[in-house]
C-alpha positions as CSV (number, residue, x, y, z in Angstrom):
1,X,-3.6,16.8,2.4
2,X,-0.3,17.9,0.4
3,X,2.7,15.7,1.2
4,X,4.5,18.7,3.1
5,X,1.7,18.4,5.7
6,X,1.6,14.8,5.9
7,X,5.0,14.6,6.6
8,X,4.7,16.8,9.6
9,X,1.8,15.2,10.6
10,X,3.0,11.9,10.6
11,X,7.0,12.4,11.1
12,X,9.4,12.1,8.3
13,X,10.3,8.1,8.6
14,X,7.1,7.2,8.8
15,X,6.4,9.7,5.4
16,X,9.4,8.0,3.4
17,X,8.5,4.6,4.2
18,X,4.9,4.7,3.1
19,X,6.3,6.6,0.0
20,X,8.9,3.9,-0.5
21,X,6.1,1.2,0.3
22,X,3.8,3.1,-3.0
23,X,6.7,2.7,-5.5
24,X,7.1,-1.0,-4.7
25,X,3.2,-1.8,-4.6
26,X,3.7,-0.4,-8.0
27,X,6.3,-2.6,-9.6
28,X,3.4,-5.4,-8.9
29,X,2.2,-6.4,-12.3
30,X,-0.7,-4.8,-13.5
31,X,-4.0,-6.5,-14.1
32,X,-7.4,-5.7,-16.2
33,X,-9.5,-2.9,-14.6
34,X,-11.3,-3.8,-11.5
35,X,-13.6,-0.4,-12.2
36,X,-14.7,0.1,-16.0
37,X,-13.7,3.9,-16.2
38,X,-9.6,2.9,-15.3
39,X,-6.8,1.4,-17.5
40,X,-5.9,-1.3,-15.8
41,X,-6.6,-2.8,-12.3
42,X,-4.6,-1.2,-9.3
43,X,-3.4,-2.7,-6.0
44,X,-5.1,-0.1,-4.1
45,X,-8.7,-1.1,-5.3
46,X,-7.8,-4.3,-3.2
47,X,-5.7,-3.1,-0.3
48,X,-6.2,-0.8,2.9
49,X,-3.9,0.5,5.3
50,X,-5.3,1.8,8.6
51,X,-3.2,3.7,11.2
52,X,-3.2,4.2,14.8
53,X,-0.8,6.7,16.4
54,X,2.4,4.7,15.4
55,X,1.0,1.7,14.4
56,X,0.4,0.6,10.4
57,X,-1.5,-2.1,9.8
58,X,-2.0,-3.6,6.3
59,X,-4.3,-5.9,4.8
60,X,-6.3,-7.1,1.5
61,X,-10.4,-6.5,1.5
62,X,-12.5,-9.6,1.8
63,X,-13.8,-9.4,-1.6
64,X,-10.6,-9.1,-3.2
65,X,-9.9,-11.3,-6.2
66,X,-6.0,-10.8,-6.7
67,X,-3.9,-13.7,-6.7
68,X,-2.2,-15.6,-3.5
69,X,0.4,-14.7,-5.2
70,X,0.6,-10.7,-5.7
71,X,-0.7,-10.7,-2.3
72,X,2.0,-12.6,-0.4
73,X,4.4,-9.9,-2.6
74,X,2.5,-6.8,-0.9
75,X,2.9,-8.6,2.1
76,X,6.5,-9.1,1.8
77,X,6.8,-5.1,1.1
78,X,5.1,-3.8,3.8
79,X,6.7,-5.8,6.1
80,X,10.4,-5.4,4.9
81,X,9.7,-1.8,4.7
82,X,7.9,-1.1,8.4
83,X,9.9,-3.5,10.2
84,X,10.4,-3.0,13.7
85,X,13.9,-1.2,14.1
């Protein structure tokens, strides 16, 4: 789905925060590759985000390896970034 179309499809706040939410999740530090054919490892082999009508909901899979650490920082993100208004 191109971003034009997401954007109508899920409103333009919503659209700029998740955008906003990406460029953070990426100024987390890097790790090896989780999948052989990659650079490096990437947050989003680890996290998913599931949404319902106007709720986001965020979390880490099970399996997940990253540290406490990086994932407290995602955390932090999502929630300073979909705060309630």
């Amino acid at each position: 789905m191109s971003d034009d179309i997401y954007e109508l499809f899920v409103g333009k706040e919503r659209f700029k925060k998740e955008r906003q939410f990406e460029k953070e999740l990426l100024r987390i530090k890097s790790r090896p590759p989780k999948y052989k054919d990659e650079e490096h490892d990437r947050l989003h082999n680890h996290y998913l985000i599931l949404g319902d009508n106007n709720i986001l909901r965020f979390g880490f899979e099970n399996e997940s390896e990253l540290p406490h650490e990086l994932i407290l920082k995602c955390n932090k993100a999502f929630n300073d970034i979909f705060k309630e208004e």
